[in-house]
N, C-alpha and C positions, 0 to 999 in steps of 0.2 A: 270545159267540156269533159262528162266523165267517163264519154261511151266509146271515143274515138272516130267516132260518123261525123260524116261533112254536115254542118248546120249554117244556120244565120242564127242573128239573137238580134233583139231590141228589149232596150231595159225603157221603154216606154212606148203608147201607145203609136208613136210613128213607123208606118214600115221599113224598113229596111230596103232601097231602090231597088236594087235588082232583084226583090221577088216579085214586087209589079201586081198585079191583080193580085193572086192570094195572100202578099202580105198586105194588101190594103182593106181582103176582108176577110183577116184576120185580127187587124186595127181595128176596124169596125164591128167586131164583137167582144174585143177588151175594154172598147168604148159603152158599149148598149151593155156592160156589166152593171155598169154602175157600185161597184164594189170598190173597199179601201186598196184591197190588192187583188190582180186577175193577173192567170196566163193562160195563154191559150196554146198548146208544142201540138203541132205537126210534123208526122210522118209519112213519106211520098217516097214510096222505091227507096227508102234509107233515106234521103235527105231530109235532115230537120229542119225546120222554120219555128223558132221557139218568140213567141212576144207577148210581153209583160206591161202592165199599167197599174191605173188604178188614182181612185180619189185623195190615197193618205199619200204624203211626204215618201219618198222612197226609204225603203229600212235599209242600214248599214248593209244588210247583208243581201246581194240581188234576189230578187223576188223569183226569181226561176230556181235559184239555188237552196231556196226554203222548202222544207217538210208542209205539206197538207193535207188537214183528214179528209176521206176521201169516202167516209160513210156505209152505206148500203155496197158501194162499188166495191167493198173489200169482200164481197160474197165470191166474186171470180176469181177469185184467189185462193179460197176455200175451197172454191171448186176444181182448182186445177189442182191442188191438195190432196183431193179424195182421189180424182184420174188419174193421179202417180200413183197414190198407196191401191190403188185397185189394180193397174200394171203392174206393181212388182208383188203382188201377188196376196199382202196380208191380208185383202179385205177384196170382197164381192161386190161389195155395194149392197146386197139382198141381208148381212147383218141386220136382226132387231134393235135397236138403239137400247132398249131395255135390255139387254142380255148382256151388255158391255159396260152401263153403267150397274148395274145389279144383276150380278151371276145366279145370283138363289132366287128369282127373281122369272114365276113364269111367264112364257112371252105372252100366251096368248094365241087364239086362231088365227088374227088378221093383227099383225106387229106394228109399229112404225118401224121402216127400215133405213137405211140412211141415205139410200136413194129417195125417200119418202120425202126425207129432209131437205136434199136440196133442190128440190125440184119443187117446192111447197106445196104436197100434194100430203100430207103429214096426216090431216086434220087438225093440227093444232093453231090457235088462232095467232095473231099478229103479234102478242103479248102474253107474257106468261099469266095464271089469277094473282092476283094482290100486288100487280105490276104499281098500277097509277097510285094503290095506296099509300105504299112505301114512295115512292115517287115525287107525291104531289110536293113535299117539303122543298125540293130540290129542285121544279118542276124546268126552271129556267137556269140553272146551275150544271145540273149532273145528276138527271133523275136516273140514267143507266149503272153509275155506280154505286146507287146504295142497291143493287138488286146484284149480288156475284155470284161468283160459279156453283158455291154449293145450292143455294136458292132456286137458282135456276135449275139446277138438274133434280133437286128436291123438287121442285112442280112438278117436272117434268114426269116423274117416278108415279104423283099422285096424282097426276090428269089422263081423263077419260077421254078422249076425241071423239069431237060431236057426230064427224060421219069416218065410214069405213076408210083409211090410209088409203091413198091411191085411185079415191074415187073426184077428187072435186082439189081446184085449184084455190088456196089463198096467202096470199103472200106472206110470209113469216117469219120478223128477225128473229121470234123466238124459238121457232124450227132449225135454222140455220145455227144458235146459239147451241144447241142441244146438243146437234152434231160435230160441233167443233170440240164438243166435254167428249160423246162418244169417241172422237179419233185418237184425240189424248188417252183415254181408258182403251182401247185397243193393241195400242202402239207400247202404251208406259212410259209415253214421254211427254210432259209440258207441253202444252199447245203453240206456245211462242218459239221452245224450241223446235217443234215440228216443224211448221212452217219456215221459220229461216232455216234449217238443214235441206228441208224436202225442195222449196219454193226458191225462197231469196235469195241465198247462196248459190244457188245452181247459177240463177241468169246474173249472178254481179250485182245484185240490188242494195247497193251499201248504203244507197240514201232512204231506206224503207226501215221504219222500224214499226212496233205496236202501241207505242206509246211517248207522250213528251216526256222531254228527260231535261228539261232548264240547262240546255246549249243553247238558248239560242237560235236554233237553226228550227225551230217549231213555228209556222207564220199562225199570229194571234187571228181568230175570228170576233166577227162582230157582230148584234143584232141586226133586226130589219133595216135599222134606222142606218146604219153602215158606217156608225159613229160608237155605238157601244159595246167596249170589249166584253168578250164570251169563254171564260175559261178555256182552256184546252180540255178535250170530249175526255172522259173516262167511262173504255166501254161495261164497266164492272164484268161481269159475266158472258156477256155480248161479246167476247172476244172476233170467234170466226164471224160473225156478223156484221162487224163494221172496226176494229180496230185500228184497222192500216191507216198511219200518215205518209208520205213520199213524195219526193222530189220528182218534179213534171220530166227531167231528164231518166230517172228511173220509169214512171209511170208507160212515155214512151217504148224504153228498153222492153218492158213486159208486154207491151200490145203488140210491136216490132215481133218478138219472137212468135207471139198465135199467129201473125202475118204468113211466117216462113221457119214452122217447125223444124223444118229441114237443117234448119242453120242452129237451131239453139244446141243445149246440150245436151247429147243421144240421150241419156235417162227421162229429159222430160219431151222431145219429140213427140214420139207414142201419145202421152196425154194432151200435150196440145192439138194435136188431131182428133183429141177424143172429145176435148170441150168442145168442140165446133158441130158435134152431130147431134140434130133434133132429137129431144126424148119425148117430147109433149107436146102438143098444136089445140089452142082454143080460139074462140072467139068469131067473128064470121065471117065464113071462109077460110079458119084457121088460120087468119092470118099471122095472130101471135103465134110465136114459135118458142120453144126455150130451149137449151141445151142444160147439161151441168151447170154449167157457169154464167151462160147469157142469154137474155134477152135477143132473138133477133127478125129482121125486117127484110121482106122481099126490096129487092133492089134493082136497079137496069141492068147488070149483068152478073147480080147473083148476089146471097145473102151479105147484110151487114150485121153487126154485132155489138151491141152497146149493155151499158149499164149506167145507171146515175146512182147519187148516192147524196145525204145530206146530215151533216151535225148540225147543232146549236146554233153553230156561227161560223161554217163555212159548207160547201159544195162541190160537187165534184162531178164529172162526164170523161167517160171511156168509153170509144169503141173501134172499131176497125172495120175494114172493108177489103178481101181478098182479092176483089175482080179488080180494086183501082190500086191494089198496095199500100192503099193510104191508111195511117192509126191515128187520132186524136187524143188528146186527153186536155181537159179544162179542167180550171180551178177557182176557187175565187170565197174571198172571207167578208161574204154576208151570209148570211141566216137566209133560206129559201121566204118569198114572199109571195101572194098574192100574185099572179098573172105575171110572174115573173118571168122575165127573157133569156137567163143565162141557159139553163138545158134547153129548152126550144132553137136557140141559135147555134150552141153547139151541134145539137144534133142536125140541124138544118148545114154546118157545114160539113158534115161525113155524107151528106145525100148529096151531094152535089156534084156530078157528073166528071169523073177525075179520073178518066180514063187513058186521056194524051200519056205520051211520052215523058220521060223523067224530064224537071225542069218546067216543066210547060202547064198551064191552064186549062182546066174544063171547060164546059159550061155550068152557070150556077143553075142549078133545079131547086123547086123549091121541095118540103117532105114534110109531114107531120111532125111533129115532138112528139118524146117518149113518153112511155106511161109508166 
């Protein structure tokens, strides 16, 4: 244990007795993984319940205690990134993204700004141009690393967006990419350093880095089949976009703190309250919601907050819930497939009704999966 919080653990799919109902379905979606390795750590009022499984042989090292990439999820992280450097004052968020990678460089009437970016309201599409061509060689390897940083902000520089910044929503790692080169050119500091001075380091995140480093403590993904290994992701350029790998103990520690900004560290307080407030509402009845940093879902007694996220050969699910105090984070090393159950069930256990008293049981409701 690296946090110091009262937990349980189980280094296989069986529950752990005394959690009773929630460690049983908890089991029961380490189980419906069907992945080489899964964990699924829950947080409740601070008590963790962390339980691990999976189809391969246990690895030396306990599977709760391995690094996993965590995908698209690494965007809320980004986001709480920009919500500190916008707090302490360097940045507005209303920056042109073009003005910071290229000063001589005019903006333009209608800019992308870096709130543009993370909110993927940019205009820019889901991919940079000459993504898949460079790509395709690699396409099941590491098509994200033959495309880095300077490429990426070299499109960036000479792409036109098809409609006005600010008008029309579509998802975009290559927006979010953009703006992580942007913060770096802002700041004058390495993007990796950024983030672990601004981010990591604040909350104690020592099992979070941006990349394998052949310790060992990297848990290998695997394709569909949940039998064939999948190099470790390299995000080439893709940094703020998805680089984060991390330990479910850490992953935790970082959803714990949006829980209850109140307790983290006063620098990042401030922006944890900031990621939580709507910037955007689509779809109908505007149900979708987003913040900076998340995705979130009307709930029985008040918003949740997720994100999912997926590499080559593993997966990933974060969210949290303030009315119940509860955080989630799941993991797991298969490749996303086909009607597959691991985000649907994760998310299905953040809706479920967890409002009782510390210690104790909801009701399970049932919720949609995320989009």
């Amino acid at each position: 244990m690296t946090t110091g919080r009262p937990a349980s653990r189980a280094r296989s799919a069986d529950p752990p007795q005394e959690d009773g109902p929630l460690g049983a379905r908890l089991a029961d979606a380490v189980a419906a993984a069907d992945a080489p390795d899964v964990v699924f750590a829950l947080s409740r009022h601070g008590r963790r319940t962390v339980l691990s499984g999976g189809t391969a042989p246990p690895p030396p090292i306990p599977r709760e205690d391995l690094r996993y990439e965590i995908g698209s999820a690494a965007k809320t992280f980004t986001g709480l990134l920009l919500a500190r450097l916008i707090h302490t004052g360097p940045l507005s968020g209303g920056e042109p993204a073009v003005a910071l990678l290229d000063g001589g460089r005019p903006t333009g009437p209608h800019p992308v700004t870096l709130a543009h970016l993370i909110t993927h309201t940019s205009g820019l599409p889901a991919l940079p141009p000459g993504f898949l061509r460079r790509a395709l060689p690699a396409w099941h390897t590491n098509p994200y690393g033959r495309f880095p940083a300077d490429r990426v902000v070299d499109a960036f520089l000479r792409h036109r967006p098809r409609h006005r910044p600010g008008t029309r929503w579509r998802y975009s790692n290559y927006g979010v990419a953009v703006l992580g080169h942007a913060l770096a050119a802002a700041t004058g500091t390495p993007w990796e350093d950024l983030l672990t001075g601004q981010v990591l380091h604040p909350l104690g995140l020592d099992g979070t880095t941006l990349r394998a480093d052949g310790s060992g403590l990297d848990a290998l993904g695997h394709g569909t089949d949940g039998r064939s290994p999948v190099p470790a992701f390299d995000a080439g350029g893709f940094q703020a976009a998805g680089a984060v790998r991390a330990t479910p103990h850490d992953l935790l520690t970082f959803l714990e703190a949006h829980l209850d900004p109140a307790g983290a560290p006063p620098r990042l307080a401030a922006p944890l309250h900031e990621v939580r407030r709507p910037v955007l509402r689509r779809g109908i009845g505007h149900r979708h919601v987003h913040t900076t940093a998340w995705f979130s879902h009307p709930a029985d007694g008040g918003p949740l907050y997720f994100h999912s996220g997926a590499t080559l050969g593993q997966q990933a699910f974060l969210g949290f819930r303030p009315d119940t105090g509860t955080a989630l984070a799941a993991v797991c090393t298969r490749r996303f497939r086909g009607h597959d159950p691991f985000l649907a069930t994760a998310y299905g256990l953040l809706t479920e009704d967890q409002r009782a008293r510390p210690g104790t049981d909801g009701v399970c409701r049932a919720g949609a999966g995320p989009h």
